[in-house]
N, C-alpha and C positions, 0 to 999 in steps of 0.2 A: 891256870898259869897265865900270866900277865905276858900282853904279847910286848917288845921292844919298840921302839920309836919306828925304825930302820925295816922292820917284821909290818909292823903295819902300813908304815906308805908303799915297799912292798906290791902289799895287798890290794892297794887302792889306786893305783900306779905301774902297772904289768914291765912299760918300759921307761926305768928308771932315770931320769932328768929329762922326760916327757911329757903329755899329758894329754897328749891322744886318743888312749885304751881309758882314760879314769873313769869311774862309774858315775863321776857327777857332770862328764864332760860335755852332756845334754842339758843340765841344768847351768852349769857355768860360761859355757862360750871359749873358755880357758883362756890361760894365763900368754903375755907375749912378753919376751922380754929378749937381750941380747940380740941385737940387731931384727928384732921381729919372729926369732923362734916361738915357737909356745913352747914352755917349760914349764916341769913341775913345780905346782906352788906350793908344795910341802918341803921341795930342797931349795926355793927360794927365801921361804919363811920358816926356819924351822922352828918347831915346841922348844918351849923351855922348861922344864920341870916347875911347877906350880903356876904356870900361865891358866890364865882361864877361857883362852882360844878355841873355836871349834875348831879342833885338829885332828885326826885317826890319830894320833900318837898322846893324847889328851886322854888318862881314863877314863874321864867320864863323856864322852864323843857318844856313845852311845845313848845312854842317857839323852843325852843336848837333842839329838836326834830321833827321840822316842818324842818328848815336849812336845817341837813340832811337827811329827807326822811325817819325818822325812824330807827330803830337802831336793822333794817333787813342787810343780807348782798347776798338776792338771788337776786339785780339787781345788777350788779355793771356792768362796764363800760368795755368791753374786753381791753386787753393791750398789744400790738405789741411790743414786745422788740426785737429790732436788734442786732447782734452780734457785739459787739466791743471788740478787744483783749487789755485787761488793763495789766500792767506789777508788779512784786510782790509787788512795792512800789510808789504809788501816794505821792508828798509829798502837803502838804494844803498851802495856800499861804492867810496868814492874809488880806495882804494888798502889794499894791505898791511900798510901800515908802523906803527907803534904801538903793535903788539899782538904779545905774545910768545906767544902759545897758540893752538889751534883754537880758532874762533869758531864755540857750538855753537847755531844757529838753523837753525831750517827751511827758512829760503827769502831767498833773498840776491837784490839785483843788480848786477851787474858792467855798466861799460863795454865793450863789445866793441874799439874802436880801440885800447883801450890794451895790447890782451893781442899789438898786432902789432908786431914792429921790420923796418927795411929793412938787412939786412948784407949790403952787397955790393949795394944794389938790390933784393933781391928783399924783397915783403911778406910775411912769414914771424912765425907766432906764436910765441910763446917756450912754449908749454907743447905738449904732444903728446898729451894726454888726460886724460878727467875725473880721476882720482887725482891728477895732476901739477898739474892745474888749483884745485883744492883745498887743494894741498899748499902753491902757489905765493901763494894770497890765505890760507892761513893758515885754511881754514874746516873743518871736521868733515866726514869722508868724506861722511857722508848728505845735507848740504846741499843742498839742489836748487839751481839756479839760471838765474835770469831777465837773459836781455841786454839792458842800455837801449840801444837802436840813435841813440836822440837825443841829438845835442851838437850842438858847435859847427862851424861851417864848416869848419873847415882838416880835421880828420881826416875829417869826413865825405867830400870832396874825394878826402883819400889813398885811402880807401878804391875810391870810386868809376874813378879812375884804375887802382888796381892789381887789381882785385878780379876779373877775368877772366883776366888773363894769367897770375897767381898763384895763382889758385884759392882767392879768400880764403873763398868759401862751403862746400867741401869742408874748407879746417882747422876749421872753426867748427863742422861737425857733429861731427867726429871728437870733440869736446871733453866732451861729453855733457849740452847742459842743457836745461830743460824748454821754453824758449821764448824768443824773441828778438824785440821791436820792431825793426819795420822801422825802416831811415832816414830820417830826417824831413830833407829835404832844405827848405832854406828858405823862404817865402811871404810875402816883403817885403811891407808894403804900398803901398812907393813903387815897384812894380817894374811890369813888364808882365803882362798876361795871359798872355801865351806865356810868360814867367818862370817862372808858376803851375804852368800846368801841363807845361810841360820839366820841373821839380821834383819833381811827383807821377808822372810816367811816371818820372821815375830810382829813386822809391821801389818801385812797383809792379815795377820790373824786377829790382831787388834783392831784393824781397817771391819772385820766381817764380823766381831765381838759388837763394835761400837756402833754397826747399821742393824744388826740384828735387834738392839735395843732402843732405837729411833731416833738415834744422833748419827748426821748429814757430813759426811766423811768426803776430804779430799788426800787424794795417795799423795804420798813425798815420794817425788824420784828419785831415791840415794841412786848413787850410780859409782863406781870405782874404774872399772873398765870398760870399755865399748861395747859388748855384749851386756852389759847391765841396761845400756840402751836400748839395747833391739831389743832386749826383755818389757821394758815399758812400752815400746810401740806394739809390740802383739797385744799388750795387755787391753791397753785404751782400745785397740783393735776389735776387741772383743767385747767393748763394755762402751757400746755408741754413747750411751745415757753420762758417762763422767766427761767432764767439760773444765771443771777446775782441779788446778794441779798445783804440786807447791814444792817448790824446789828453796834449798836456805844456801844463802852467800854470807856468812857471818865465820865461817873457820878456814876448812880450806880451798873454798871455794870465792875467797874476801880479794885475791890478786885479778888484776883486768884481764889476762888471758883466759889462765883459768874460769872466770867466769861468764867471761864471751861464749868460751868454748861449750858449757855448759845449756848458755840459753840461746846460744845454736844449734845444739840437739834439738831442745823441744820444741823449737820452730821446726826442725827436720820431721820430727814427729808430725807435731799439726800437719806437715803438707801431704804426709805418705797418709793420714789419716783424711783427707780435706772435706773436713770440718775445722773450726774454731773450738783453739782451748784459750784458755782464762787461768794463765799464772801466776799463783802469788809468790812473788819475789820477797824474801826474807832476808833482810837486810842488803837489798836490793835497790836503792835508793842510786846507786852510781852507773847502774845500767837501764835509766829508765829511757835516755833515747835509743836506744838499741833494742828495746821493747816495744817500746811503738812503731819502731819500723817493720816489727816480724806479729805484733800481736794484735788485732782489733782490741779489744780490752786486757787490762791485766791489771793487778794490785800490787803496790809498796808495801811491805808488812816491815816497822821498823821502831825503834824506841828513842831514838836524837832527841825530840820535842820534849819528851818526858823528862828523860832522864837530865837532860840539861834545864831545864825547868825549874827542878829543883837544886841544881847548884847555883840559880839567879844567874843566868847567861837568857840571852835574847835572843832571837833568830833575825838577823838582817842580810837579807837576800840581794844577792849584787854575782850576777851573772850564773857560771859554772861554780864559784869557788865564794859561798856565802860565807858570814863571819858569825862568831856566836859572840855578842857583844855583851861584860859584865853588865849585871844588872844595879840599879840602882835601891832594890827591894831592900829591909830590912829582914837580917837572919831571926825565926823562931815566928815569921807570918805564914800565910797559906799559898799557896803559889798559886791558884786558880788563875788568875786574870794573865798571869804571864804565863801559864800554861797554856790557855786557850788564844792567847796571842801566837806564842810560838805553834801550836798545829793550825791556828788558819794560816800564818804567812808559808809557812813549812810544805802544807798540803796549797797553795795558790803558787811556790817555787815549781814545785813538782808539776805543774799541771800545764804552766808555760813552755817548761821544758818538750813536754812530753806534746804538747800542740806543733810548736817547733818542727821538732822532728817527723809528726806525721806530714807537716804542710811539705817537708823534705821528698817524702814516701812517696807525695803524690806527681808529686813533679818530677820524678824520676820516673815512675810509672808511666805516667803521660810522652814521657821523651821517648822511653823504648818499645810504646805501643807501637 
């Protein structure tokens, strides 16, 4: 017999539009809302018949929660992060196409899902190894490269689906690059807690999939609520060796509070931690003095240069508020030369800025000594 919506929060939920007694309420931190109460987040969000929410009132909740092992987080996978030195500004490289030459920068990022096709079903990469990988985005042998493990739902999805029985973690070493953001699996904020964290256990088990196979992993802090924070500072807590972190400012994390608020935690973190981390800020390009105030190093991870690049726009840099000026290119050429115009001026804006602001830091520092 199939238990009711109402039967099962119920269950999961002792005192109903609370969330005190829930049995995840060690894993979640729980829910606050209406003037600061905690309340149940199953009668704040409730299931909708054919949602595909981790919800107790979801059939298949159980299921969802066998996948990951339960929606504890005292086993997880240890994780070996090496040191690689990333420089202020990665710039993200959509795609290939545009450009008839190697693209001769240091340190690139790639999408990971798109380097995979399914022929025949199976989730298989189209390249076999670093040279071929480089050959194939068109970049200069030496190129290092950084994988943004963050997009959108559907590939993130593909991957997770195929990612074992394919062995997507083993092609992706083979590939040769310096580092890979884990998946940032979703953190609605119309969603349930068990939502949250089903979400953050698929990232972490991908996070321990993809070191176990000898690709150099940094965690994305999704975070929803404030306990999702104190979840990441235990975690670093416990794992001295990770130093770079990657939080993404491109959805709803793209307003200036919001994302203040955001890379104000993880300076909070760094200090209860005191050590230095090393965040890469994902489309993060609007908070870079407010990063150098709180970070000795951190990284831009962003795609403006690129993408405008190719619609023949310029980058002319003239204080806070640069101009992308039409370009004078002819449509159906290669864009290289105005590509590599726009990421040096791009990455030479960013680096002023970011000087700026520390020479700010230190003279403040000095004053309240």
């Amino acid at each position: 017999m199939k238990l009711g919506s109402a039967q099962l929060r119920t269950g999961y939920t002792q005192v109903i539009g609370r969330c005190e007694h829930c049995v995840f309420r060690k894993s979640c931190g729980g829910k606050w809302a209406f003037g600061g109460e905690m309340w149940n987040c199953f009668d704040l969000h409730p299931y909708r018949a054919g949602d595909d929410d981790v919800c107790p009132a979801n059939p298949e909740f159980a299921a969802m929660l066998a996948e990951v092992n339960g929606l504890m987080f005292e086993w997880l996978d240890v994780i070996h992060q090496r040191r690689t030195g990333l420089p202020l500004y990665v710039p993200h490289l959509s795609h290939q196409y545009g450009r008839l030459y190697p693209l001769p920068w240091p340190v690139v990022a790639l999408t990971p899902y798109q380097l995979f096709r399914r022929p025949n079903g199976r989730y298989q990469m189209v390249v076999e190894g670093a040279a071929e990988l480089r050959e194939f985005f068109r970049l200069a042998p030496e190129t290092r490269i950084v994988l943004r493990g963050t997009d959108l739902d559907r590939p993130l999805e593909t991957y997770w689906a195929h990612r074992r029985i394919d062995e997507a973690a083993e092609q992706i070493a083979l590939i040769g690059v310096d580092l890979m953001v884990a998946p940032n699996f979703s953190h609605f904020g119309d969603a349930t807690r068990t939502d949250h964290l089903y979400n953050r256990k698929r990232q972490l088990i991908c996070a321990g999939e993809l070191n176990r196979a000898g690709v150099n992993v940094a965690p994305h802090l999704s975070a929803a609520v404030d306990a999702d924070w104190e979840f990441w500072g235990c975690y670093l807590a416990e794992r001295p060796e990770i130093s770079v972190v990657a939080k993404e400012f491109q959805t709803g994390n793209r307003a200036a509070l919001p994302s203040l608020h955001c890379l104000e935690r993880i300076a909070t973190i760094q200090n209860r931690l005191g050590r230095p981390l090393h965040p890469i800020l994902i489309g993060g390009a609007h908070l870079i003095e407010a990063a150098a105030m709180r970070f000795e190093t951190f990284t831009v991870l962003d795609s403006r240069p690129f993408q405008n690049a190719l619609h023949r726009y310029v980058f002319e840099p003239k204080g806070r508020r640069p101009r992308w000026m039409s370009s004078q290119q002819l449509p159906g050429l290669g864009v290289d030369g105005l590509m590599l115009t726009n990421l040096q001026r791009y990455e030479r804006w960013l680096a002023v800025r970011a000087t700026s602001a520390v020479g700010v830091r230190f003279l403040h520092a000095r004053r309240t000594a």
